[in-house]
N, C-alpha and C positions, 0 to 999 in steps of 0.2 A: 562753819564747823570751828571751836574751839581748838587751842593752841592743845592743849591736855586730849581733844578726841585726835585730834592728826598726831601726836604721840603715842594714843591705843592701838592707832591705826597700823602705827609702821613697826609698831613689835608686833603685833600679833599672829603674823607669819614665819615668824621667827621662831615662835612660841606654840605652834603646830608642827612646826617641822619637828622640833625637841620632842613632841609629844608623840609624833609617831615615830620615832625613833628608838624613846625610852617602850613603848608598846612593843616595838619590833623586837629590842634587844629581852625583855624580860616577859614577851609571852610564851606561856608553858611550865615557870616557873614559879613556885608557891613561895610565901611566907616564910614556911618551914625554912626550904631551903634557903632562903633568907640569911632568916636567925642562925642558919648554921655555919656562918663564917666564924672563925676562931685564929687567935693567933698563936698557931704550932709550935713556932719558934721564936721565939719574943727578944729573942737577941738579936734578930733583925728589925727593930725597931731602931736602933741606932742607924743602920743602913742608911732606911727611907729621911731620917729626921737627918743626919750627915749628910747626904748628897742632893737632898732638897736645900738644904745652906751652900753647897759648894754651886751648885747647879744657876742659883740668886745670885750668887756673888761673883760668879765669873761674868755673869750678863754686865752685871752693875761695870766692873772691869773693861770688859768688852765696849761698853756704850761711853766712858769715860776716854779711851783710847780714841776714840771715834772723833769724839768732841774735841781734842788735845787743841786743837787750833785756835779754838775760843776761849782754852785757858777755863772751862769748866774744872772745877776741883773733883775728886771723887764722891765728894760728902753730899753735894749739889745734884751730881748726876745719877746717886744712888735712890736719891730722894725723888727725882722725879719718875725714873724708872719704875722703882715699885708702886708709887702713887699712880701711874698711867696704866701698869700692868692688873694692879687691885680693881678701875676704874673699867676695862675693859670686861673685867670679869659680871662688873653688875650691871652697865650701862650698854646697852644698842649701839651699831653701827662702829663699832672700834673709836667710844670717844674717848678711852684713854689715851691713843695715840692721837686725834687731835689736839687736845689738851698737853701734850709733851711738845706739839711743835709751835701752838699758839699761845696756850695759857701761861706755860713758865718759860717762854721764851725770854723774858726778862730776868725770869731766876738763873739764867743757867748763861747769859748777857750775850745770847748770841741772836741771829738773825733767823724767823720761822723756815727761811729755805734751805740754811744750812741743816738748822735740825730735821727739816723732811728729807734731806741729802741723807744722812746718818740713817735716819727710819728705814728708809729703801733698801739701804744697803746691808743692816738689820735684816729687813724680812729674806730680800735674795740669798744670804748666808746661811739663814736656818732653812729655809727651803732647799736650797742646794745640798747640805750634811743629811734634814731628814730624806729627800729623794734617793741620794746616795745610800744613805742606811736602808730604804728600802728595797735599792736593789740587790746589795749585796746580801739580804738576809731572807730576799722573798722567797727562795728556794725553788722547790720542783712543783708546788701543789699550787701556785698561784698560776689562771688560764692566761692564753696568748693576748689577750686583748689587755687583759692589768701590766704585764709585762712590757708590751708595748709603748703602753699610754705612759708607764713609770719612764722607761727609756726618752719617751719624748719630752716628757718635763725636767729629765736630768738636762737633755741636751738645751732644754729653752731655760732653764733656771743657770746652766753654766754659760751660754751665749751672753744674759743678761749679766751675768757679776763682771765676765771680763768685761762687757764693753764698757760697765760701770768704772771699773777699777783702772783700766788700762787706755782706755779710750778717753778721759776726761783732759788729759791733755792735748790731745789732737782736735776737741771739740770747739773750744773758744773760740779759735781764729774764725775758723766756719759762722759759728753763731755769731760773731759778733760784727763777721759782716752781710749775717743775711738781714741782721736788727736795721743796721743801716739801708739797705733796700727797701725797708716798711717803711710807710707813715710814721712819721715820729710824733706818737701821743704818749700822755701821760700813765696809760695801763701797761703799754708795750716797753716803752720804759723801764717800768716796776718789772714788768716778766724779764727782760735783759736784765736787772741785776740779780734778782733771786736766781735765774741760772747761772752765772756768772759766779755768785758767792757759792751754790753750788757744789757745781766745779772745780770751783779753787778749794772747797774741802776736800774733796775725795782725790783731788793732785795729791793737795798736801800729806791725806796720810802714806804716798807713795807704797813701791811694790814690795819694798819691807816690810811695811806696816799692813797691808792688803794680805802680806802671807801669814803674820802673825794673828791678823784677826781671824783668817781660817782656824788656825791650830787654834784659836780661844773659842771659836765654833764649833770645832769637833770636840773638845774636853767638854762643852757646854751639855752637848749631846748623849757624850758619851756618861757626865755625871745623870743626866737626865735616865738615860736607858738604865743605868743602875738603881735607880731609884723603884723601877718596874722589877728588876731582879731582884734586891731585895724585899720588895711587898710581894712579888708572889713565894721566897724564899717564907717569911713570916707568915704567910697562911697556910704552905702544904701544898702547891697549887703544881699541879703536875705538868707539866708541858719542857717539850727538850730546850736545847741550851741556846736556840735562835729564835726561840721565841718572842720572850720577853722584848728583845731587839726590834722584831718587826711589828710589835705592837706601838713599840713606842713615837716608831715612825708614821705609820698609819694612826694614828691617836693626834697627832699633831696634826699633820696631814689635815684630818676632818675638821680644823677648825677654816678651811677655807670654803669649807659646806654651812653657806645661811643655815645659821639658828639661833637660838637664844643666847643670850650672852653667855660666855663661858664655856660654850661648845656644849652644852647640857644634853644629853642624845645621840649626838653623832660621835661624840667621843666613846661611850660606854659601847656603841653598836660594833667601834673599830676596833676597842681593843680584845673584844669580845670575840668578835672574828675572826681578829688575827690568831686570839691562843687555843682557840677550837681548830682550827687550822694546823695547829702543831701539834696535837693530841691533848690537851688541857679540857677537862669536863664543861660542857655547855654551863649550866649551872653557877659553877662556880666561877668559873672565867667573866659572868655579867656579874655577881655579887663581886668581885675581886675590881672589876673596871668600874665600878660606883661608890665604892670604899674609898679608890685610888684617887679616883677623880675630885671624890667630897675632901681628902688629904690636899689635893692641892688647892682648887679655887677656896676653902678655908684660909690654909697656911700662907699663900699670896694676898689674898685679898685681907685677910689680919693684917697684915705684918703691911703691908702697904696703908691700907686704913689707917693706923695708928702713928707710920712716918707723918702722914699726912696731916692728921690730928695733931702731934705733937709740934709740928712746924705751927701749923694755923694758929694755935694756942700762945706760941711764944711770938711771934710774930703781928699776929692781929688777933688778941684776948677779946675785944671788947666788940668787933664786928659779927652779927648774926652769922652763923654757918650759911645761913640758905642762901645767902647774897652771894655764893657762888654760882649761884645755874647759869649765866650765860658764859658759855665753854668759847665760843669764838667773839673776836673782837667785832667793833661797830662796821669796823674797815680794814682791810689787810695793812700793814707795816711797808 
């Protein structure tokens, strides 16, 4: 089997799942209703284009903070972030986030394990805010069993950041003499230092900086869930004032359900749910969750494409683009 059929192969599950999603979310509903979104209040257009830049820019922020130890700039860290964010939106299997820990690992002059250190503690952050945001917002109409399951993922998404954040200096001693109990070979080795370097990033950015990167998680969030209150503020979109909130959570949420890159499906199904759930019309709540949705993976995946572009260009003019495709190295660092 060719290299290009075991590539058809391994999206195309991914690309069914989107497809009965997009079925599930939009059966029943016509064209007409469609074409009949309209923007009501067009002064909420600044809203979603405002807090779609603040929402980008705290991340960029946030991920820079992160790095501080490696003495990454902001300019550097902003660049890779949107180019890995754009990357995940049209590529399988989250290779924009490998390509932030392998490919510009040298742009950004630090070591692939400290940036998987940073990544981790990335996704545990916004996991931990969106769980949070769902429970506080889930209300009375969500059943015992989602309730439940939210609670269990709060308590395991907060177990994992403290241990991450608070436990990294208790860790070393441990590992570093259980490394010495092993065989000392050359792979074990490499695993002892990539944990090691680690480690000593998420010491480094201490309980200070562990508490600051919350609050830069929650504004992250919370510019986020405005982004949802202003687009359905702009169409007319009727649903109470907790809504918009638990969509946004559940909307993210679904992108840890295989599918097509960019959560194509399960995103529209979630937030679709969620605003029918708060009295928001069937209808319009799926044209409003694929308007929303095509605003984002557009405006990210632009806006990242073109950092990307404009780097490539000033940097290496005269190299074919496609001599990009190998995303990982021959051999780990």
């Amino acid at each position: 089997m060719s290299q290009d059929s075991n590539k058809w192969f391994r999206t195309l599950p991914g690309l069914l799942i989107s497809g009965f999603f997009l079925w599930y979310t939009f059966r029943g509903i016509s064209l007409t209703q469609i074409r009949s979104l309209k923007g009501s209040h067009p002064f909420w257009i600044a809203g979603v284009l405002g807090f779609t830049c603040v929402s980008y820019t705290l991340r960029c922020v946030r991920w820079t903070r992160m790095m501080r130890s490696t003495g990454a700039r902001f300019s550097s860290c902003a660049r890779v972030l949107m180019t890995s964010l754009a990357a995940n939106n049209i590529l399988p299997l989250r290779i924009g986030d490998i390509m932030r820990v392998f490919t510009y690992a040298g742009d950004l002059g630090a070591s692939p394990s400290v940036i998987l250190s940073t990544v981790i503690l990335e996704k545990l952050l916004d996991i931990f805010v969106l769980v949070l945001l769902f429970v506080i917002f889930m209300g009375s109409n969500v059943s015992p069993h989602s309730r439940a399951l939210a609670e269990l993922m709060l308590a395991i998404s907060s177990a994992g950041l403290l241990a991450l954040l608070l436990g990294a200096r208790f860790l070393e001693v441990p590992l570093s003499r259980l490394f010495r109990l092993l065989p000392q070979t050359a792979l074990l080795g490499k695993v002892e230092h990539w944990l090691m370097l680690a480690l000593a990033c998420i010491r480094e950015i201490g309980l200070a900086g562990s508490c600051l990167l919350l609050v830069q998680s929650a504004l992250i969030w919370a510019a986020e869930g405005m982004i949802f209150v202003s687009g359905g503020r702009l169409v007319g979109l009727t649903v109470d004032s907790i809504g918009p909130w638990q969509a946004v959570s559940v909307a993210n949420l679904s992108y840890l359900i295989p599918s097509s890159p960019g959560a194509i499906g399960t995103f529209e199904w979630a937030v679709k749910t969620a605003l029918v759930s708060h009295g928001a019309p069937m209808s319009l709540s799926a044209v409003f969750a694929l308007s929303l949705h095509a605003w984002l993976l557009v405006s990210v995946t632009g806006v990242g494409g073109l950092i990307f572009l404009l780097h490539r260009f000033r940097t290496q003019p005269h190299q074919p683009l496609l001599d990009d495709n190998g995303i990982l190295p021959d051999k780990l660092p």
